[in-house]
C-alpha positions in Angstrom: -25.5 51.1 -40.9 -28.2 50.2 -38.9 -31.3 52.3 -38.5 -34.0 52.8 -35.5 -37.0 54.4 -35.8 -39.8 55.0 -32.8 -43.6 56.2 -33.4 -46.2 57.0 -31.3 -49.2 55.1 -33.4 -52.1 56.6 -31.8 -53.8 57.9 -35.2 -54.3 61.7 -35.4 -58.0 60.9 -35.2 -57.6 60.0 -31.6 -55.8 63.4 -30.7 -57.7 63.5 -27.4 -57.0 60.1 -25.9 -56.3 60.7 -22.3 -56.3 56.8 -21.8 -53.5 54.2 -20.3 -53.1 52.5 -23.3 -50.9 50.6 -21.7 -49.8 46.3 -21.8 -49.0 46.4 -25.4 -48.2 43.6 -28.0 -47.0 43.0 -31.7 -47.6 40.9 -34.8 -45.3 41.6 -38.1 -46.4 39.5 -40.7 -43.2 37.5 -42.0 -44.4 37.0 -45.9 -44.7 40.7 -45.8 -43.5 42.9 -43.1 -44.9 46.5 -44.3 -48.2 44.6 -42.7 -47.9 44.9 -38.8 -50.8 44.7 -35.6 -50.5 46.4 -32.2 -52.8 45.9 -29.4 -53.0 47.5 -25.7 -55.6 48.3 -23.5 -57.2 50.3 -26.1 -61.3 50.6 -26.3 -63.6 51.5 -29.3 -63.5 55.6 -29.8 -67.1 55.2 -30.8 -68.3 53.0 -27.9 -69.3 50.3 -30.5 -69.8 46.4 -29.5 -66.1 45.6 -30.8 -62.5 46.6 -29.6 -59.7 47.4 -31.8 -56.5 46.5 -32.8 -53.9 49.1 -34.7 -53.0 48.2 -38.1 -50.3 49.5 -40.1 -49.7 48.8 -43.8 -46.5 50.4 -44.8 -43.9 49.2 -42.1 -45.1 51.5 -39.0 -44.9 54.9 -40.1 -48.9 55.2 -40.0 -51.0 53.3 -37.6 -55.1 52.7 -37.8 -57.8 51.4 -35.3 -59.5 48.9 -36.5 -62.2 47.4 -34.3 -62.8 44.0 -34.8 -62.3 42.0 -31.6 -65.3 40.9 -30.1 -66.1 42.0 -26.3 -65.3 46.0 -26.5 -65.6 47.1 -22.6 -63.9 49.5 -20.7 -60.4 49.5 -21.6 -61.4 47.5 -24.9 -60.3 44.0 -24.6 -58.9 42.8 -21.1 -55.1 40.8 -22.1 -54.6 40.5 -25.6 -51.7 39.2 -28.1 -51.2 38.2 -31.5 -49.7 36.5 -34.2 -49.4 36.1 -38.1 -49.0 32.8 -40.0 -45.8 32.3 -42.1 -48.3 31.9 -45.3 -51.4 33.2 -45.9 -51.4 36.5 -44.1 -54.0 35.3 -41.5 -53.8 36.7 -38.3 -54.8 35.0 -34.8 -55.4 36.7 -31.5 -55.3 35.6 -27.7 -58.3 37.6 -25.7 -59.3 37.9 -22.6 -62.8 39.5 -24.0 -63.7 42.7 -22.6 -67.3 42.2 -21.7 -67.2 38.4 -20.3 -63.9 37.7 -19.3 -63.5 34.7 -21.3 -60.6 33.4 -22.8 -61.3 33.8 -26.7 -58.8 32.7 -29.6 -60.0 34.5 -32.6 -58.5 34.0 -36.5 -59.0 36.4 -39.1 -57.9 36.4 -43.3 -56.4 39.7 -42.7 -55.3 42.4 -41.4 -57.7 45.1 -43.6 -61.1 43.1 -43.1 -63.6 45.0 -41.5 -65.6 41.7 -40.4 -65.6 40.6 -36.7 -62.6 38.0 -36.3 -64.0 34.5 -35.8 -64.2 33.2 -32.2 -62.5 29.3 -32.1 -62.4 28.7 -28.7 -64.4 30.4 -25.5 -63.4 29.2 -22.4 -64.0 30.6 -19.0 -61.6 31.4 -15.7 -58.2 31.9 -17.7 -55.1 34.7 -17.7 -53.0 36.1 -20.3 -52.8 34.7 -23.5 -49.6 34.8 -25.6 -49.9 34.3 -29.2 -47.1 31.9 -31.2 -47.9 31.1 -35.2 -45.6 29.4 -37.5 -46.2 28.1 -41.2 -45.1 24.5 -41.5 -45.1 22.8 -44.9 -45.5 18.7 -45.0 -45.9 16.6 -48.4 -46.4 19.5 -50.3 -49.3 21.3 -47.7 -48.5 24.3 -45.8 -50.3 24.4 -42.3 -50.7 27.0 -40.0 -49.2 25.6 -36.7 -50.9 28.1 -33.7 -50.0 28.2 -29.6 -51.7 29.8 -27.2 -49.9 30.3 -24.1 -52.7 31.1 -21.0 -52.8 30.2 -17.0 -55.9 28.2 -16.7 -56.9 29.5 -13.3 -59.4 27.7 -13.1 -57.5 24.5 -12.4 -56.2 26.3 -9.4 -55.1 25.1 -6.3 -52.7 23.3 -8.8 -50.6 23.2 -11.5 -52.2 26.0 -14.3 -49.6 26.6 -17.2 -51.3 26.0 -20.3 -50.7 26.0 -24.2 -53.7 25.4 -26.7 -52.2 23.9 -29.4 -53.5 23.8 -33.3 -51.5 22.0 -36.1 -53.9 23.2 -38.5 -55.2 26.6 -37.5 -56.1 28.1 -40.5 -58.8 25.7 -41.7 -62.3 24.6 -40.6 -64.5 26.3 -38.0 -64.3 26.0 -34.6 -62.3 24.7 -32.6 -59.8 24.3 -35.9 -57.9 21.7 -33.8 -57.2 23.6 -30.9 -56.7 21.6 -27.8 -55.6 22.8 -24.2 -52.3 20.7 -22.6 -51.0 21.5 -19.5 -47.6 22.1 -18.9 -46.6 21.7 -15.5 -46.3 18.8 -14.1 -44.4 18.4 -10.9 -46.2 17.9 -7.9 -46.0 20.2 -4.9 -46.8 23.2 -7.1 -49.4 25.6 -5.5 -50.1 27.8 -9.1 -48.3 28.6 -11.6 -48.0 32.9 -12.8 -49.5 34.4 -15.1 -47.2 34.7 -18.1 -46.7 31.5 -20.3 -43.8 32.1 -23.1 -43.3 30.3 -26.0 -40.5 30.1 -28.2 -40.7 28.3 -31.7 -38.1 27.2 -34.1 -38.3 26.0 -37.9 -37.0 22.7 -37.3 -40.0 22.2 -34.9 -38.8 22.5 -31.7 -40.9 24.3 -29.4 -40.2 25.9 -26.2 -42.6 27.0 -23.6 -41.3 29.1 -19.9 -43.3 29.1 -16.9 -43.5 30.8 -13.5 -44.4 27.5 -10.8 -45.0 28.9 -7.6 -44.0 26.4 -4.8 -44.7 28.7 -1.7 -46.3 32.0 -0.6 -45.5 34.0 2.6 -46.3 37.0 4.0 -46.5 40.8 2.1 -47.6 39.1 -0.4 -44.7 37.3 -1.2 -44.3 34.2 -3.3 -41.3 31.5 -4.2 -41.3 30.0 -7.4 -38.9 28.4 -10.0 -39.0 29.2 -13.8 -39.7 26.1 -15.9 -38.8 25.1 -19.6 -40.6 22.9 -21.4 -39.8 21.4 -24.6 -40.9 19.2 -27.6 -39.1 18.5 -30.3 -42.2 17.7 -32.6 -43.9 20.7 -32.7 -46.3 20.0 -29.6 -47.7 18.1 -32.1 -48.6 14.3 -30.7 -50.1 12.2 -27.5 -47.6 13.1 -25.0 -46.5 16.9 -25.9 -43.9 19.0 -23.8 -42.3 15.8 -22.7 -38.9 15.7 -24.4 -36.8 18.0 -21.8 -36.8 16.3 -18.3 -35.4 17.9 -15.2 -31.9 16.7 -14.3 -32.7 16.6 -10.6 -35.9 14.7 -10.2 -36.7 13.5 -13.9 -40.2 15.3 -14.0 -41.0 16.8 -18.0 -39.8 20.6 -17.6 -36.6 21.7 -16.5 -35.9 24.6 -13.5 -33.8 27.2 -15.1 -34.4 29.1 -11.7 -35.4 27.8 -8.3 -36.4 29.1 -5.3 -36.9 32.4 -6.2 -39.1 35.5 -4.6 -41.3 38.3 -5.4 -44.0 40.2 -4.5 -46.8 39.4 -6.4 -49.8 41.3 -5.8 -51.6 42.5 -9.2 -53.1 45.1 -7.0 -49.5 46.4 -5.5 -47.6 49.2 -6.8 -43.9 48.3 -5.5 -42.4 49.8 -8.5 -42.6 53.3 -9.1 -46.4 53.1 -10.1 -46.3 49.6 -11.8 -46.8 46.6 -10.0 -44.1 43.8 -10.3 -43.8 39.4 -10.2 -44.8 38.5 -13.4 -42.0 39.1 -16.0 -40.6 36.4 -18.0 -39.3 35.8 -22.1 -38.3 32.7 -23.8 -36.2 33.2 -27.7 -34.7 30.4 -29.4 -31.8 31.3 -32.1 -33.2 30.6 -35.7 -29.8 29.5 -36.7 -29.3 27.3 -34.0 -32.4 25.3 -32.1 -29.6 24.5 -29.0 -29.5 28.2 -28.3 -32.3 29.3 -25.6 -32.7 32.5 -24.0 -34.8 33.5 -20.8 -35.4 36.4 -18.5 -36.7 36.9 -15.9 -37.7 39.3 -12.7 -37.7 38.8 -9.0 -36.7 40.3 -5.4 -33.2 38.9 -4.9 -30.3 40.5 -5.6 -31.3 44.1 -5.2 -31.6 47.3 -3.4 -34.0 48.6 -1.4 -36.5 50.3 -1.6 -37.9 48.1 -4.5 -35.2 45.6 -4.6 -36.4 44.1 -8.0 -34.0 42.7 -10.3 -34.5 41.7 -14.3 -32.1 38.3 -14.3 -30.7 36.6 -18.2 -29.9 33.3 -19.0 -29.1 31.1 -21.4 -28.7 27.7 -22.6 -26.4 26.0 -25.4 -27.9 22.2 -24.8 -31.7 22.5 -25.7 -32.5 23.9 -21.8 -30.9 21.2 -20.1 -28.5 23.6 -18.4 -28.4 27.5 -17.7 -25.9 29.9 -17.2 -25.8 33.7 -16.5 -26.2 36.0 -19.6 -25.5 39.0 -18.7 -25.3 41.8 -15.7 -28.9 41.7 -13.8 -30.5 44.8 -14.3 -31.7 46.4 -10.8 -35.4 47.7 -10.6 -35.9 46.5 -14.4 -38.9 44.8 -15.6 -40.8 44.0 -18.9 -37.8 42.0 -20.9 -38.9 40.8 -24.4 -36.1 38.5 -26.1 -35.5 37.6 -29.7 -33.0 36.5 -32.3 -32.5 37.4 -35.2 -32.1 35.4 -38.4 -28.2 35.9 -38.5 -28.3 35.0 -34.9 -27.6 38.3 -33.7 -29.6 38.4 -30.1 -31.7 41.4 -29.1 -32.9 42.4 -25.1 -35.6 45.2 -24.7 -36.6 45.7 -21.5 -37.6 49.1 -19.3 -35.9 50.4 -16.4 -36.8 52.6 -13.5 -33.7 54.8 -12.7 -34.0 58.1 -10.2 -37.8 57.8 -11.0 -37.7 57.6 -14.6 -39.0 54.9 -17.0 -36.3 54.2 -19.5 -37.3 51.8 -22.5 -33.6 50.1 -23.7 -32.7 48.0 -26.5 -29.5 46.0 -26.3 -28.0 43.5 -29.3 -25.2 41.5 -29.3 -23.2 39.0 -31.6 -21.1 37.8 -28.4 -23.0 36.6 -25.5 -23.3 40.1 -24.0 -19.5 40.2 -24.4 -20.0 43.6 -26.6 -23.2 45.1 -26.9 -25.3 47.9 -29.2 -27.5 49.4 -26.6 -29.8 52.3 -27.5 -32.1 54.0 -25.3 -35.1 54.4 -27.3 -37.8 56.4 -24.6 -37.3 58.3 -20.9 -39.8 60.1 -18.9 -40.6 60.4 -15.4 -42.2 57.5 -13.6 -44.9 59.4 -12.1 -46.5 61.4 -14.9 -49.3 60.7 -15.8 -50.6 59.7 -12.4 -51.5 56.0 -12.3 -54.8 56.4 -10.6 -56.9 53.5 -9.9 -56.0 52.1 -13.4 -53.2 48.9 -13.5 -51.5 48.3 -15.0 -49.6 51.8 -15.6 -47.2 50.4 -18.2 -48.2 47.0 -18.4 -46.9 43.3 -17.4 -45.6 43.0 -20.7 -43.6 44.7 -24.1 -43.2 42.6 -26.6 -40.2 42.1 -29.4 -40.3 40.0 -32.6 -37.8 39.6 -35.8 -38.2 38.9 -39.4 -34.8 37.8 -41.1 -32.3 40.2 -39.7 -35.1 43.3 -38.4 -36.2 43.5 -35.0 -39.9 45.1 -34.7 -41.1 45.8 -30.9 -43.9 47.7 -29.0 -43.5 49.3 -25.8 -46.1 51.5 -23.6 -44.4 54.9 -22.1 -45.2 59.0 -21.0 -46.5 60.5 -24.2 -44.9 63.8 -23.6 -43.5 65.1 -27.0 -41.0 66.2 -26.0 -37.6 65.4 -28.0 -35.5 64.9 -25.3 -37.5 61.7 -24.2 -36.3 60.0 -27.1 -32.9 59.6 -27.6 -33.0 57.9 -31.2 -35.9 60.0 -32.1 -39.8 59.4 -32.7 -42.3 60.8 -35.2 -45.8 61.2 -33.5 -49.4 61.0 -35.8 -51.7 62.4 -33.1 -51.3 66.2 -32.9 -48.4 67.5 -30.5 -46.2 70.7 -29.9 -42.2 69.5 -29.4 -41.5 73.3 -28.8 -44.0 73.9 -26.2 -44.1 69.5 -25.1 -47.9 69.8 -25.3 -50.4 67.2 -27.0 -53.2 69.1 -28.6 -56.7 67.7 -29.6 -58.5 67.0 -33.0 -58.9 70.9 -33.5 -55.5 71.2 -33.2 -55.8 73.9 -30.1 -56.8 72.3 -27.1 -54.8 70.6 -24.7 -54.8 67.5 -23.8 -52.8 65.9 -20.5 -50.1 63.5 -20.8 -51.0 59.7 -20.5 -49.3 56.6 -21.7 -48.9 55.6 -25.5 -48.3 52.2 -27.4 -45.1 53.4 -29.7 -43.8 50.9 -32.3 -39.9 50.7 -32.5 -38.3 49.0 -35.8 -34.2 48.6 -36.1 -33.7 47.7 -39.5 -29.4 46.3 -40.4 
């Protein structure tokens, strides 16, 4: 039967972290996957020059900081995601460093080193990178094949979806091969959002989901149409991202969705205390490089007073065509697809009902036909307060496999409090689940409820 387990991985050692650790993300190393990172918005407990990331060694039970990202500022590093090669164990990271700003790609041997992760590429004026690694093995030599999904704002007005690309990441110093391409390429697009998802499969196909906004209005509204790219050579080549072409005017990149709306202000809180209009996931099906999955948020479709609505879809031809996946989930946000290695497909996403934030994870063998759905966290929407910190939860969770596991992170109300956790959780920093208080180092003091990275793994 198949198990589920949740921790909180704040380490005991940080007992009195009152922080939003909030916008979290995951890497599970595939050649062994007792050897997992988490990031979120997380700084250095001992205000040192580097930020951390939270290591775990034996499968996510137990969870350590350590800090080794350059650029440690107030909430650590600004975005941040990461990624393990299939061989080697080497890790690479996506930064937005927390001092300067500047969009860093970083590689390190392994998890356990202590020594500062090597910076590859610097590059000013960028957004969210997303972290992609694959192991590919040609005549003999394995390579470590690395994208880097960011919005180069910088080329704004204008098209600003970007992927660095590295077909040998794991060798040489900087840049080790990596190389910015740009994505969209339709004219009349004003920007493109912030989140650029990428979706890799072992044959070498490669698919990469973008937000290209086409208008903006009033109340800080926008219109845009989700784009797929793909290449069937592992981005790998003089014309990349080229080898999906839209069916209505032939451009590289195909709409999935068009003509969409949201409100998309990073400084508006429209739901509950999170702010909305950049949610989007790509998965391809290891068994089956046809089989594409996307989701998606915007503001049609909905109820009032938030009127925002998590939208599915999937394709059976490569992304040439999409049809609805399953029911749209109303006021739900964050999704994070992936498939498993026996094709069974996975859906986590959070949901705000009567003012709580639910984190859910649904599976299904059938299309969404049947479904396993498991709530794995609930608690109120407005506790902690957000303040003047955003995001509250984050734009982001993020769920991976290896074979036939599914490993996630997710950022929630730290409350211990059983009944918040419907599958159960097992917390390392010191808490009381008769009284539902968090308790310092010394085991006596309380400490307020905030928000927590927590680590979820469903093993078969």
């Amino acid at each position: 039967m198949p198990t589920i387990k949740v921790v909180d991985i704040t380490p005991r050692a940080l007992s009195g972290d009152t922080n939003l650790d909030s916008e979290p993300n995951l890497a599970v190393n595939p050649e062994n996957p007792a050897e997992l990172v988490a990031t979120a918005f997380t700084p250095d407990p001992m205000n040192g020059p580097l930020a951390p990331v939270y290591v775990s060694t034996d499968g996510g039970d137990t969870w350590v900081l350590n800090s080794v990202v350059p650029g440690n500022g107030r909430l650590g590093t600004g975005d941040i995601s990461v990624g393990f090669g299939g061989q080697g164990g080497r890790l690479y990271t996506g930064i937005l460093n927390g001092t300067t700003g500047d969009l860093q790609i970083l590689r390190a041997p392994a998890i356990t080193t202590s020594t500062p992760m090597t910076v590859l590429v610097d590059r000013r004026v960028e957004d969210q990178p997303w972290v992609v690694a694959a192991t590919v093995t040609a005549n003999g030599h394995s390579t470590d094949r690395v994208y880097i999904g960011n919005n180069d704002v910088g080329l704004e007005p204008g098209a600003s979806a970007t992927v660095d690309v590295s077909a040998d990441a794991g060798s040489g110093p900087a840049p080790a091969g990596f190389a910015p391409v740009r994505l969209d390429r339709r004219a009349g697009t004003l920007f493109d959002g912030p989140p650029v998802r990428i979706a890799v499969h072992p044959d070498n196909t490669v698919y990469i989901a973008f937000m290209s906004v086409t208008a903006t209005g009033q109340a800080a509204r926008m219109t845009f149409d989700v784009v797929v790219t793909r290449d069937d050579k592992g981005g790998i080549g003089p014309t990349p991202f080229e080898d999906l072409l839209d069916s209505a005017d032939g451009t590289a990149g195909q709409r999935a969705a068009t003509a969409r709306t949201v409100r998309f202000n990073p400084q508006l809180r429209t739901l509950g205390q999170e702010r909305t209009g950049a949610d989007l996931s790509i998965a391809v099906d290891p068994t089956d490089s046809n089989s594409v999955w996307i989701a998606y948020c915007d503001n049609l479709g909905g109820t009032a007073p938030t009127d925002y609505v998590l939208h599915s879809l999937h394709s059976t031809d490569r992304g040439q065509t999409w049809s609805t996946a399953r029911a749209d989930v109303i006021d739900g946000k964050n999704p994070s697809f992936a498939v498993n290695s026996a094709g069974l497909v996975g859906l986590v996403y959070q949901q705000l009902v009567h003012n709580q934030w639910s984190t859910v994870l649904e599976l299904t063998a059938d299309g969404f036909a049947t479904t396993e759905s498991q709530v794995l966290h609930q608690a109120p929407g407005d506790v902690p307060p957000a303040g003047s910190q955003l995001p509250y939860l984050g734009d982001y969770i993020r769920m991976v496999t290896v074979g036939t596991d599914f490993y996630g992170v997710f950022a929630g109300n730290n409350t211990p409090d059983q009944a918040n956790f419907p599958v159960g959780v097992t917390y390392q920093r010191n808490a009381n689940f008769t009284t539902h208080q968090l308790l310092s180092t010394d085991g006596v003091t309380r400490v307020p409820p905030s928000i927590d990275p927590f680590f979820f793994h469903r093993a078969a």
